[in-house]
C-alpha positions, 0 to 999 in steps of 0.5 A: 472503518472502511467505506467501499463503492464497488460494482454496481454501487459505482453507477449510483456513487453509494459507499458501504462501511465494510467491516476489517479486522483490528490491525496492530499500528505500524510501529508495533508490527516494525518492532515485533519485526525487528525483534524476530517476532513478526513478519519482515515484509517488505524486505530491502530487495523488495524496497529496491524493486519498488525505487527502481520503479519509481526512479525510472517513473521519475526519469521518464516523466522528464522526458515530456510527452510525445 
C-alpha cells in the first residue's frame, strides 16, 4: 500500500491509497543481479557519485552556518 496527499489534497491534509504493482523484495532483485539475471543498477560508479555527494554534505555542515 501506498497512501499519497498530493495537490490539492495537501490544503485539507487528505491521504489516497494509490494502488503499485508487487515489487519482488531487495534480496531477490541483488541476487538475479549478481547471477546476470536482472538489472545492476545502481552501479559502483553510481554509488561513488552518491559518496561523494554526501561526504562534501558532511564537510561542509562542519563548517557551521554563516
Amino acid at each position: 500500500r501506498l497512501a499519497v496527499c498530493l495537490g490539492e489534497d495537501m490544503l485539507t491534509g487528505t491521504w489516497r491509497e494509490v494502488a503499485t504493482p508487487p515489487v519482488p523484495p531487495i534480496y531477490q532483485r541483488f541476487v538475479e543481479a549478481a547471477r546476470g539475471d536482472g538489472p545492476s543498477d545502481p552501479d559502483f560508479a553510481r554509488g561513488a557519485a552518491l559518496q561523494a555527494v554526501l561526504d562534501a554534505a558532511e564537510t561542509d555542515g562542519l563548517g557551521g552556518f554563516d
